[in-house]
N, C-alpha and C positions, 0 to 999 in steps of 0.2 A: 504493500500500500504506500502511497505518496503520505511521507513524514509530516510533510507541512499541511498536510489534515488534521493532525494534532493540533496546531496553534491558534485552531478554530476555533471561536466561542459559542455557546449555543444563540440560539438566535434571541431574540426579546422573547417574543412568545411563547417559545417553550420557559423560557425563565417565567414567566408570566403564568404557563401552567403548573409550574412547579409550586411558585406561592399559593396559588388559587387549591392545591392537590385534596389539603384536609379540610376545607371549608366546604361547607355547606350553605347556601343563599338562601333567605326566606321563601320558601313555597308559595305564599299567595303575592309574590310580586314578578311578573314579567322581566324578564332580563332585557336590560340594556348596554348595548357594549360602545363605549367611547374607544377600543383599545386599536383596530386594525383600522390603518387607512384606505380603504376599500370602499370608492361611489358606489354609493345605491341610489342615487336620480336614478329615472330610468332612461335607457338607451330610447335617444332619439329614433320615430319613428321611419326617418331618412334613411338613416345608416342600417337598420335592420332590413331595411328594404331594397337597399344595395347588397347587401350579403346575400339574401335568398336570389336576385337578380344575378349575382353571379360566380350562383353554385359551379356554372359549369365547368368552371374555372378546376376543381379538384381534379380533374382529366390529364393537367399538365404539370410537372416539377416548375416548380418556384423561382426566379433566377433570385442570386445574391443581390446584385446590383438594383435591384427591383425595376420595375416596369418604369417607360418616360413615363406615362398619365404621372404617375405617384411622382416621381422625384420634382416635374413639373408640378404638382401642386404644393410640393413640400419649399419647394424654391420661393412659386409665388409668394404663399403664406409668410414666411421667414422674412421675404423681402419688405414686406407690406407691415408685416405689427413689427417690424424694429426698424422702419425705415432706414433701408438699405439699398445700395446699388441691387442692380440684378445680381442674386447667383447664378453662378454655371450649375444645374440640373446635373450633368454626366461626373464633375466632377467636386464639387464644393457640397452636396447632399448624399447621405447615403440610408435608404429605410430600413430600420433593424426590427429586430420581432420583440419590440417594449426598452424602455430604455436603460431596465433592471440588468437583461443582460448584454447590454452595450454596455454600460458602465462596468460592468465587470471585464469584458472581453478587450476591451480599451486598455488596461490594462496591463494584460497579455500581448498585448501589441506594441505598447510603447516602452516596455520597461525593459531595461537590460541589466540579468538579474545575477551577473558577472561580476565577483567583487574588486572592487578599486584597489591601488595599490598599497593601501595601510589593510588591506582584508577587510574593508566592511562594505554592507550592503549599503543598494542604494535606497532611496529614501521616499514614501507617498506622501504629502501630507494631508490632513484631513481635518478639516471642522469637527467641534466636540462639544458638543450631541453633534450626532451622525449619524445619516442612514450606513447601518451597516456590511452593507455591500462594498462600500470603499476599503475598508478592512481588509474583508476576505478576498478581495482583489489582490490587494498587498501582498496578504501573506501567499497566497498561492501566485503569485509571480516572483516569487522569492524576493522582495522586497520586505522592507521595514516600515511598518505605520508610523506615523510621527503626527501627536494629537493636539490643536491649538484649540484653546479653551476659546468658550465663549462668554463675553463679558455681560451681563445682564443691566450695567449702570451703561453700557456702549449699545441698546438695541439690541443687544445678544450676537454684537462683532466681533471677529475674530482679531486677536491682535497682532499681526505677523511681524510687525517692529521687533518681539519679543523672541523671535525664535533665530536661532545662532545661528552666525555665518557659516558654520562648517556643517549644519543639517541645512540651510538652502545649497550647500556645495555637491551636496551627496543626492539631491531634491530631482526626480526623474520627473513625476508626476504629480498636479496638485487640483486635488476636485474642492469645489467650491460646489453651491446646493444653495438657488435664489431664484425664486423665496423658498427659505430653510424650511428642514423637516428636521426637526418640530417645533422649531421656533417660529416660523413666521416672515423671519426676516429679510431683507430684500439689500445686495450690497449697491453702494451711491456708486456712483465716477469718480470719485477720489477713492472708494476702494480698490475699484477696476484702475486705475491712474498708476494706486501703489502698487498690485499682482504686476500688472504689463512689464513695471520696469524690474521687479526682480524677475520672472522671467523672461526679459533681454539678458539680465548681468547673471542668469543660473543657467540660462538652457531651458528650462523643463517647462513640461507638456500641461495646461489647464484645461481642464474638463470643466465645464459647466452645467452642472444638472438641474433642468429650469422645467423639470415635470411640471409644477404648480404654477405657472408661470399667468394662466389663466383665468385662475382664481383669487381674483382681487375686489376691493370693493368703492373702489371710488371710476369708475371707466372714464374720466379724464387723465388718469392716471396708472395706466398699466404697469407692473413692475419693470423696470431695466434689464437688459441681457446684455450677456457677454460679446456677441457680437455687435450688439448696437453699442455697446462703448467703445468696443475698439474704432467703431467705426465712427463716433463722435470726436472719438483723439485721435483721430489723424492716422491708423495705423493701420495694418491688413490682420488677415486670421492668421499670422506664424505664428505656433505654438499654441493654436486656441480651438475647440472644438465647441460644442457647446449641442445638449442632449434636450429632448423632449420629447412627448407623447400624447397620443388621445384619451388616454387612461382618463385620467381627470377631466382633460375640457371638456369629453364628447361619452363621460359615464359608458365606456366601453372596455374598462380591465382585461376583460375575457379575449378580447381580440389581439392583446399583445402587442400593438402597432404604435413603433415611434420612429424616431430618424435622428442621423448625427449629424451638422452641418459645420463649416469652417475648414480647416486649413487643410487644402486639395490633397498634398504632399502626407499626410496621418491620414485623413482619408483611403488614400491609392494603397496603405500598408493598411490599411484596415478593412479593408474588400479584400485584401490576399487574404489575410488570417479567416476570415469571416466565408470565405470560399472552402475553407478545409476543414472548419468548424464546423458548417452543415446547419446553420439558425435563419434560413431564409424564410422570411412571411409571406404567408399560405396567398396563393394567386387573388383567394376568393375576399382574404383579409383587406390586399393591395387595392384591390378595387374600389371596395368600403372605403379604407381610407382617403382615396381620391374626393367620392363626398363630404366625408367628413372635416377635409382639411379646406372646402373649398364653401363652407359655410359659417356663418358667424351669428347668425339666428337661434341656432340650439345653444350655443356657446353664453351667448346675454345672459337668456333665459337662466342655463345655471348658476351663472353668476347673480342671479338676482336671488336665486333661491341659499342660497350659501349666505347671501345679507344680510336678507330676512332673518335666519338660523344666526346668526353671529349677534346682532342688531338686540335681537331679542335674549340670548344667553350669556351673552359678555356682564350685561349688566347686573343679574341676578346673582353668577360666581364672583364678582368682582366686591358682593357685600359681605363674602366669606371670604374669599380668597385671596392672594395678588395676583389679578388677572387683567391685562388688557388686550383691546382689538388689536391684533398683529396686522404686518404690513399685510399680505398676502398669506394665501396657503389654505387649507380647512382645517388645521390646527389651532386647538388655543393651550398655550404653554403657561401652567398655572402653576404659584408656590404654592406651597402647603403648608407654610411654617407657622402661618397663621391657627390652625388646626392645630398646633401642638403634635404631630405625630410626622414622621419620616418618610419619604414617598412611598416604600413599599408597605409603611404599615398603613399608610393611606388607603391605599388600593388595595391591599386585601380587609380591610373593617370596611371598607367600602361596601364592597361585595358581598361580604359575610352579611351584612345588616339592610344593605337596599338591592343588592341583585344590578349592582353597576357596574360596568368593568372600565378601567382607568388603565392607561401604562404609567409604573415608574420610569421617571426622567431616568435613574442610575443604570434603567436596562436601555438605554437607548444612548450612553455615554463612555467610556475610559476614566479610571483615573490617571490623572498626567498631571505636574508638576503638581503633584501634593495634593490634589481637589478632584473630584469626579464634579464636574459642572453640571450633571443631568440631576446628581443628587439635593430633594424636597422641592423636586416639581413632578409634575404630573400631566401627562400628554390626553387630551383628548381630541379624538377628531369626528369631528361637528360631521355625518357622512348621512346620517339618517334623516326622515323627515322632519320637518320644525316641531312638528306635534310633541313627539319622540324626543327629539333634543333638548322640548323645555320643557317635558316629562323628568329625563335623567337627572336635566339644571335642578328641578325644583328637589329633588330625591339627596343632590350632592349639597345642597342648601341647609335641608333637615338635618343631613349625616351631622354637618360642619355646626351647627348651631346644639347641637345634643353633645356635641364634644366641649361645648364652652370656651370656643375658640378665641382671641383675641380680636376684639371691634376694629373695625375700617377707620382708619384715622380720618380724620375729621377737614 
């Protein structure tokens, strides 16, 4: 067996099964799970209509490169919400099957996991909290994670001033995640400003994972991408990818369907890899998503419904909690300290007593330079109907008020 399977940690959720193992939830209350970020809107009646339209498509092997329609709609799109020159379609887009395992295969492709001349590996660096897929990328490219806290008095920014010259020296690969999971957060042009110029003066490759990138709540003001900064400073996509998917905007998880755009040269090595890996999306998916990237009417719609849901729940944990509307995301990233209890005894008395299920912030973190930054917060993600979410609200309200929690300052 491949060693560096060992260095794996289990994922959240099973850690999250694990708390949950000897609990038992009260009987006469409905479960409600804030824990998995998984859309339940429902699939636009568009795109389901597209799928069945073109079943027939199962008939034929999938190319890697995907179909023009799709690359050309993923170009347009790209170009259009970050005001952008045109992309090149053949070469500056590529559709992968969801952007969980592009981020991971990314990679596998970029990292050379050869050690330097003192023998150490090279180096990912990653936001902390973190989706956990950047990890496990790491370690199975034989590389080394390397975890930069995030500051909660800074928006929940990372502070990369802070991290030594001789880990940006060693630095292959650096994902950034805007708007963050599970924070919220969205990085300005002065963060884009500072990443570009360290990687001019390091080398290394920025991945951008901007899954949530759609889920916002002011639509004058959609979040920033990586590409749209570079392309605000004056600069091209060298060394800059940048990931998305219909997951979230287009409430289609099940279909897989996302795309990598930016710098043609990672690209062209990333269609090699991605040719022998064998993850091409299904004819009948590509299709689909041609629809779906080529409309912005179902897209509103959910962003209205996510408002609603935030508009109405924010305010209610926010008289228990410390809790604010984040930039973006369908995350709200809540202390608990007010509560008097530690994120995971949060979440499991939670549970035990109202039938809610919460993620602790410490399973969705590292401890690194002395502090796990996830630990006495608690992740929920707003994914259900409003009914339902200000059902849970009012249930995490009771919990928190029975605990004789400390008052909202004044």
């Amino acid at each position: 067996m491949n060693p560096l399977l060992d260095s794996l940690q289990p994922y959240p959720f099973e850690k999250l099964r694990l708390l949950f193992k000897d609990v038992t939830p009260p009987a006469g209350l409905a479960h409600i799970s804030f824990g998995i970020g998984e859309p339940k809107h429902p699939t636009p009646p568009l795109i389901r209509d597209a799928v069945i339209d073109s079943l027939g498509g199962l008939a034929a092997y999938p190319a890697t490169l995907g179909s023009a329609p799709l690359r050309e709609s993923i170009a347009k799109w790209v170009t259009q919400r970050y005001n952008l020159p045109p992309l090149d379609p053949l070469t500056e887009v590529l559709p992968v099957a969801g952007s969980r395992e592009a981020l991971f295969a990314l990679a596998q492709t970029v990292l050379n996991p050869r050690r330097d001349a003192d023998n150490e590996p090279a180096i990912v660096l990653c936001p902390n909290p973190f989706y956990q897929i950047y990890e496990g990328a790491a370690l199975l490219g034989g590389a080394q994670p390397y975890f930069v806290n995030s500051d909660p008095a800074r928006n929940f920014a990372c502070d990369y001033s802070a991290v030594p010259a001789d880990v940006w020296a060693r630095t292959q690969l650096l994902y950034v995640c805007s708007p963050g999971n599970p924070t919220g957060a969205v990085l300005t042009l002065d963060d884009w400003r500072e990443l570009f110029a360290l990687s001019d003066r390091y080398g290394f490759v920025i991945a951008s994972d901007e899954c949530y990138s759609e889920i916002y709540f002011d639509e004058s003001k959609p979040p920033l991408g990586g590409l749209e900064a570079a392309h605000k400073l004056g600069r091209g996509f060298e060394r800059l990818v940048m990931l998305s998917s219909l997951s979230k905007r287009s409430n289609v998880p099940g279909m897989r369907s996302g795309f990598v755009a930016g710098d043609a040269a990672i690209l062209k090595a990333f269609l090699l890899y991605r040719t022998y890996h064998g993850t091409a999306l299904s004819t009948v998916f590509q299709s689909a998503s041609v629809v779906a990237w080529s409309d912005e009417t179902h897209v509103r719609e959910n962003r209205a419904k996510y408002l609603q849901k935030f508009t109405t729940v924010t305010p209610m944990l926010a008289d228990v909690l410390d809790v604010r509307l984040p930039d973006a995301a369908f995350y709200l990233w809540a202390n608990v300290e007010r509560a008097g209890l530690t994120d995971t005894e949060f979440a499991q008395r939670l549970y035990a007593d109202y039938n809610v299920t919460v993620l602790p912030g410490s399973f969705l973190a590292r401890t690194a330079h002395g502090v796990n930054p996830g630990r006495n917060f608690v992740r929920l993600a707003l994914v259900a109907d409003v009914d339902e979410c200000t059902q849970g609200a009012q249930r995490i309200v009771e919990f928190c008020r029975s605990l004789g929690g400390k008052p909202r300052a004044a």
